[in-house]
N, C-alpha and C positions, 0 to 999 in steps of 0.2 A: 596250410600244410604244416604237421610237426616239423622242427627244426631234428627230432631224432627217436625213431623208430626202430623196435625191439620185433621182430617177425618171427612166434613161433620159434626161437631157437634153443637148439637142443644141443649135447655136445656129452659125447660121452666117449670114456675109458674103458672097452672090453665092454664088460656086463655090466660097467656102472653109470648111472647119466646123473651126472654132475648139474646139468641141465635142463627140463623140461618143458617144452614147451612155454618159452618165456615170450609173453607176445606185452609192448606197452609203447607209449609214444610221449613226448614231450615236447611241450610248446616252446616255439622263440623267447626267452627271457624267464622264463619259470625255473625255481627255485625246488627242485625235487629229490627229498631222501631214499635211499634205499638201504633198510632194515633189514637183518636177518640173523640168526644165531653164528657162530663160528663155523667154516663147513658147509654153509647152506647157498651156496654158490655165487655170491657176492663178486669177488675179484676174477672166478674164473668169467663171470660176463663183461667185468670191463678188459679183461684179458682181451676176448674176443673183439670188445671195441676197438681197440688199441693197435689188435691185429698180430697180437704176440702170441694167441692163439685163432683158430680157426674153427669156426662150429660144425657141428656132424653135419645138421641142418637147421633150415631158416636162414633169413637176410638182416644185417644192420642197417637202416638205411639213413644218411646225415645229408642234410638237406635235399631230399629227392635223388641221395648216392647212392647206391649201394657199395659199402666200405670194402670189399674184396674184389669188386670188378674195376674201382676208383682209387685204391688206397692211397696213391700220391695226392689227391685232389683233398681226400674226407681227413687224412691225417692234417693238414695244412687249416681245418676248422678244428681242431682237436687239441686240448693243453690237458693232457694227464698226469697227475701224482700220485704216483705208483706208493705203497705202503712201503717198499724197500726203497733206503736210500745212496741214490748213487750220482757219484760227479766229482772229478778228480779232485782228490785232497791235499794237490800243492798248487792249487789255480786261487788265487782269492772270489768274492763272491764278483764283486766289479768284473773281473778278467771273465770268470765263468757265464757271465748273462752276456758280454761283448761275444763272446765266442758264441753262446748260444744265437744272438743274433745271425752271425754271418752262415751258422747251418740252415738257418733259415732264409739267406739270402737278403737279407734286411741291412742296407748300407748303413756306415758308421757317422747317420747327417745329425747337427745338432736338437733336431727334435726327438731322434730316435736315442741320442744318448739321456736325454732330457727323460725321456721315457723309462729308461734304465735306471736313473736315481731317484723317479717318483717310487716304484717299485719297491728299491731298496727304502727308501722313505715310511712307505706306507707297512712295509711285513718288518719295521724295525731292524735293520740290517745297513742302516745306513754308517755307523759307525763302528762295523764293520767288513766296511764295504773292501779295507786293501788288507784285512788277514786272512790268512790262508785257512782254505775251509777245514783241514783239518782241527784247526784249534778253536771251532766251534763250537757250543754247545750242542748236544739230542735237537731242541726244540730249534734250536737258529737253523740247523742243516732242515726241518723239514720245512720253514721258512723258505729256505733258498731253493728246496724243490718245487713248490711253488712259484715263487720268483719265474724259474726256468718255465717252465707250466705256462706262464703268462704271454712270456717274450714277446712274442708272435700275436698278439692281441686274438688268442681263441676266441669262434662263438659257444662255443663248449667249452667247461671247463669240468673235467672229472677227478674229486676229490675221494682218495681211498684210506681213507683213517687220516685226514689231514693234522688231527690236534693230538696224536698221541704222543707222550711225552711233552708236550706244550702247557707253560703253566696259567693259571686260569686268567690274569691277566692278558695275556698273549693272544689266549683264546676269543677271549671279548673283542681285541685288537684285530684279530682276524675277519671274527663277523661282521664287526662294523667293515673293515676293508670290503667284504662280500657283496656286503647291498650295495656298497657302491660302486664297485665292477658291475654292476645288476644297474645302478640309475645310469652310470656315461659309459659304459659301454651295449647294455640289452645281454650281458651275458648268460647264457643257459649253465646251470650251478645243476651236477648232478653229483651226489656225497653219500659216501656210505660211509659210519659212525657206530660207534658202541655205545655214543655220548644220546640219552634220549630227548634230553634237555634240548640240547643245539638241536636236534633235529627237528623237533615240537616249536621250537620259537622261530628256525629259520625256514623251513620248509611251506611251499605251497600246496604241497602235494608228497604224498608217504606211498611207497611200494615197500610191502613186507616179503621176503622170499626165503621161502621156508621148504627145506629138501627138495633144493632146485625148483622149485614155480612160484610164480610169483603166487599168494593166496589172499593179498587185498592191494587195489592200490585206486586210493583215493585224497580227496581236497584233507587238507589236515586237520579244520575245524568242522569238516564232516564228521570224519572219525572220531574226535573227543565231543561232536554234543552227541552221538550215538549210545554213547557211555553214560551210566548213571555215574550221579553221583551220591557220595558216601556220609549217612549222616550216624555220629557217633553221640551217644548219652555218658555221662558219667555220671555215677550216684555217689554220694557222702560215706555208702557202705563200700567203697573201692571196683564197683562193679560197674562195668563199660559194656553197653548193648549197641550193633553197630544196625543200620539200616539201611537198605539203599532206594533212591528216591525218584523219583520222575520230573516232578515240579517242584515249587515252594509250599504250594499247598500242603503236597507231604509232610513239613519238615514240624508245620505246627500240629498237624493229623496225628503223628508220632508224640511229639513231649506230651500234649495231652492226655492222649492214649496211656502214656508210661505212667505218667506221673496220677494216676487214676489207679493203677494197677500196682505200682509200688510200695513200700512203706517206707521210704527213703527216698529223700529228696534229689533234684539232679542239679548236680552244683557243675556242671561244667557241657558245653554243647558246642560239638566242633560238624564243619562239616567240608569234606574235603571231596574238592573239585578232581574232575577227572585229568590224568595225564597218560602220555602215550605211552608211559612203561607200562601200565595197566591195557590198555589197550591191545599193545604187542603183544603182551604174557598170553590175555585173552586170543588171540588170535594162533597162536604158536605154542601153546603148553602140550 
């Protein structure tokens, strides 16, 4: 049984549907992006997860829940990082995940503190763990929502633009933390991203949604061998012929071909593998 189920939902403003018909499911432990242009209803569906919104129609369902008939039960598996960030700016981070524990009812035993500065440990926040979050930087506060996200050891975790403003180091620091929330805990990672990179390298699985529906969602190394790839000539006379290829075979079918047909030599032969921005564009232009 999917650990978390998208049913058909729809959710719309007057004449406008922000959502169509979005039907998808995600396994226990799977690592799954969710792509889409700016506007193409992204947050308004984790909105709906979250339960900060409600859909016109269709059901969420988290583990066999349905999240609006359950919502104390489905929130309680549910760690979201909302793309706005919020959490009192005279608490330090230490004070803010303590607090955050006890909303969740989680006593203050030394394992569960213990818990608290692997946390700050791991999202780099450990030193500073006693100043006050105001005097944080962009990327530490979206660190610390995170952080909060976590507390409660979610089997979900829903990341909404987690790495914006985050600088690139930080961001490598994060993924690595990812997979390993994914080996010791089996946590379900669902991310929506601008970044194509992160989502190509960390992703098991790509859902594109594109003017409210979803219009592909598949294995991620489905999608990019789907894709040809691109082979490019350059001749001596500055002139670049690009081609695109099926196998290998093609790649020498082509030089010979060209170089037969030229009067100028090809001093240069690139050939560039498929990537999911190519993909996406392809699927969403």
């Amino acid at each position: 049984m999917p650990i978390l189920s998208f049913k058909n939902i729809k959710k719309s403003y007057g004449d406008f549907q922000a959502l169509k018909n979005v039907d998808f499911s995600i396994e226990k432990g799977e690592f799954v992006s969710l792509l889409g242009s700016n506007g193409a209803g992204k947050t308004t569906l984790i909105n709906c997860l979250a339960g900060i919104l409600t859909q016109t129609e269709g059901e969420i369902i988290v583990e066999g829940k349905n999240t609006i008939d359950n919502s104390s039960e489905t929130k309680q598996l549910l760690g979201i990082v909302d793309q706005e960030v919020s959490f009192d700016p005279f608490f330090t981070p230490l004070e803010t995940l303590e607090m955050m524990q006890g909303f969740f009812g989680i006593p203050p035993t030394k394992e569960n503190n213990e818990y608290i500065h692997w946390l700050l440990e791991k999202l780099s926040l450990a030193d500073k763990k006693n100043a006050k979050s105001n005097t944080l930087s962009g990327g530490m506060k979206r660190r610390l929502m995170i952080a909060k996200a976590l507390i409660h050891k979610p089997k979900i975790l829903v990341l909404d633009e987690p790495t914006a403003g985050v600088d690139i180091e930080l961001r490598k620091n994060l993924w690595i933390f990812m997979r390993e929330l994914q080996k010791k805990y089996n946590t379900t990672i669902l991310l929506t991203t601008h970044y194509l990179e992160e989502a190509e390298e960390m992703s098991d699985k790509i859902a594109i949604l594109h003017n409210g529906e979803i219009i592909v969602y598949k294995e991620t190394q489905e999608l990019l061998k789907n894709n040809k790839r691109t082979l490019f000539l350059t001749f001596q006379s500055g002139e670049t012929k690009k081609f695109m290829i099926e196998n290998d075979s093609d790649i020498m079918k082509n030089i010979i071909a060209e170089e037969k047909k030229s009067e100028h030599t090809i001093c240069n032969i690139q050939i560039k593998e498929p990537k999911l921005e190519d993909v996406f564009w392809e699927f969403t232009k």
